[in-house]
N, C-alpha and C positions, 0 to 999 in steps of 0.2 A: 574672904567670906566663905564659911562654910557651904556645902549642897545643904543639909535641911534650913540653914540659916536662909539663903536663898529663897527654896521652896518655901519658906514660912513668909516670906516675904513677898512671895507669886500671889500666895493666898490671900494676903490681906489687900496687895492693889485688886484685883480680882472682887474681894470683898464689897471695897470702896465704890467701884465700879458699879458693879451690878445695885449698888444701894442708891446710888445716885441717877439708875435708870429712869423715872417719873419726872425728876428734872429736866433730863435730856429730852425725854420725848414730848416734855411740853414749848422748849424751847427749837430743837434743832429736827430731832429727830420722832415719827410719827408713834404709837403704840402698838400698831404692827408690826415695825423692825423691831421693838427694843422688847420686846418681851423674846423672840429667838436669842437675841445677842444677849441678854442675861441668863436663860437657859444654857447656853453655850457657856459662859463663863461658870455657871453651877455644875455643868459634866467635865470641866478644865479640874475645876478643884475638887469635885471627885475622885476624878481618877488618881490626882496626884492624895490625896488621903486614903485612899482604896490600897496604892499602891506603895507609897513610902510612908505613912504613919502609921497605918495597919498594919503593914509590914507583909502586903501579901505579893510584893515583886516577884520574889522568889518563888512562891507556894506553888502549892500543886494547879494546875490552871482552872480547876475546876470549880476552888474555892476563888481564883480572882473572877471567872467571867462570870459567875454565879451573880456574885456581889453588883459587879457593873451594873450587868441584865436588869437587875433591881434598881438601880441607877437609873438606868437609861428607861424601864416601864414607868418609873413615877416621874419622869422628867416631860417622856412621852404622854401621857395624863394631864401632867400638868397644861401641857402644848395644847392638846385636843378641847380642854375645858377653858381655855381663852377663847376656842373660834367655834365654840357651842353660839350660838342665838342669844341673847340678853332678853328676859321676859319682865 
Protein backbone atom coordinates (compact mmCIF):
# COMPACT_ATOMS: atom_id res chain seq x y z
CA UNK A 1 0.00 0.00 0.00
CA UNK A 2 1.03 3.20 -1.06
CA UNK A 3 1.78 6.42 1.72
CA UNK A 4 -0.93 8.68 0.18
CA UNK A 5 -3.04 5.44 -0.46
CA UNK A 6 -2.74 5.07 3.27
CA UNK A 7 -3.01 8.70 4.29
CA UNK A 8 -6.34 8.70 2.06
CA UNK A 9 -7.38 6.02 4.12
CA UNK A 10 -6.41 7.68 7.73
CA UNK A 11 -8.93 10.28 6.41
CA UNK A 12 -11.77 8.51 5.78
CA UNK A 13 -11.58 6.16 9.25
CA UNK A 14 -11.19 9.66 10.80
CA UNK A 15 -14.11 10.77 8.76
CA UNK A 16 -16.23 7.85 9.84
CA UNK A 17 -15.47 8.52 13.16
CA UNK A 18 -16.00 11.78 13.81
CA UNK A 19 -19.51 11.27 11.95
CA UNK A 20 -20.56 8.86 14.00
CA UNK A 21 -19.79 11.16 17.19
CA UNK A 22 -23.75 11.95 18.17
CA UNK A 23 -24.15 8.29 18.35
CA UNK A 24 -21.36 7.60 20.61
CA UNK A 25 -22.23 10.33 22.86
CA UNK A 26 -25.66 9.15 23.21
CA UNK A 27 -24.83 5.88 23.98
CA UNK A 28 -21.41 5.45 25.65
CA UNK A 29 -19.80 8.51 25.75
CA UNK A 30 -21.15 12.22 27.31
CA UNK A 31 -21.26 15.57 24.63
CA UNK A 32 -18.56 16.96 26.59
CA UNK A 33 -15.89 14.53 25.60
CA UNK A 34 -16.99 13.80 22.12
CA UNK A 35 -17.20 17.14 20.67
CA UNK A 36 -12.86 17.56 21.73
CA UNK A 37 -12.31 14.07 20.31
CA UNK A 38 -14.06 15.07 16.96
CA UNK A 39 -12.21 18.44 16.97
CA UNK A 40 -9.10 16.41 17.56
CA UNK A 41 -9.76 14.11 14.67
CA UNK A 42 -10.66 17.39 12.39
CA UNK A 43 -6.97 19.03 13.39
CA UNK A 44 -5.46 15.08 12.61
CA UNK A 45 -6.96 15.48 9.16
CA UNK A 46 -5.90 18.96 8.70
CA UNK A 47 -2.75 18.78 9.04
CA UNK A 48 -2.37 15.73 7.08
CA UNK A 49 -4.34 17.75 4.06
CA UNK A 50 -2.35 21.04 4.91
CA UNK A 51 0.58 18.88 4.69
CA UNK A 52 0.49 16.12 2.00
CA UNK A 53 -2.34 17.05 -0.30
CA UNK A 54 -1.65 20.70 -0.41
CA UNK A 55 1.69 19.82 -0.67
CA UNK A 56 2.98 22.41 1.87
CA UNK A 57 5.39 19.67 3.82
CA UNK A 58 8.18 21.03 2.15
CA UNK A 59 7.16 24.91 1.66
CA UNK A 60 8.45 27.72 3.14
CA UNK A 61 7.24 27.44 7.00
CA UNK A 62 5.46 30.34 6.85
CA UNK A 63 2.96 29.36 4.32
CA UNK A 64 2.51 25.80 6.44
CA UNK A 65 2.07 27.42 10.07
CA UNK A 66 0.02 30.28 8.38
CA UNK A 67 -2.40 27.82 7.05
CA UNK A 68 -2.52 25.48 10.52
CA UNK A 69 -2.98 28.99 12.72
CA UNK A 70 -6.18 29.19 10.54
CA UNK A 71 -6.82 25.57 11.35
CA UNK A 72 -6.35 25.55 14.65
CA UNK A 73 -8.45 29.60 15.35
CA UNK A 74 -11.52 28.15 13.66
CA UNK A 75 -11.29 24.80 15.31
CA UNK A 76 -10.53 26.86 18.50
CA UNK A 77 -14.06 29.00 17.74
CA UNK A 78 -15.61 26.19 17.15
CA UNK A 79 -14.52 24.82 20.82
CA UNK A 80 -15.37 27.99 22.56
CA UNK A 81 -19.00 28.30 20.91
CA UNK A 82 -19.92 24.65 22.38
CA UNK A 83 -19.27 25.95 26.09
CA UNK A 84 -20.97 29.43 25.35
CA UNK A 85 -24.32 29.32 27.55
CA UNK A 86 -27.58 27.85 25.50
CA UNK A 87 -30.22 30.74 25.69
Amino acid sequence: MGHVTFLWLLLLVLTVLSTQGPRLSETFLSTAAIVPLVLLFTLIKGRVVIDHFMGLQHSRSAWRWGVLAWLVLVLGLIAYAFHLPSS
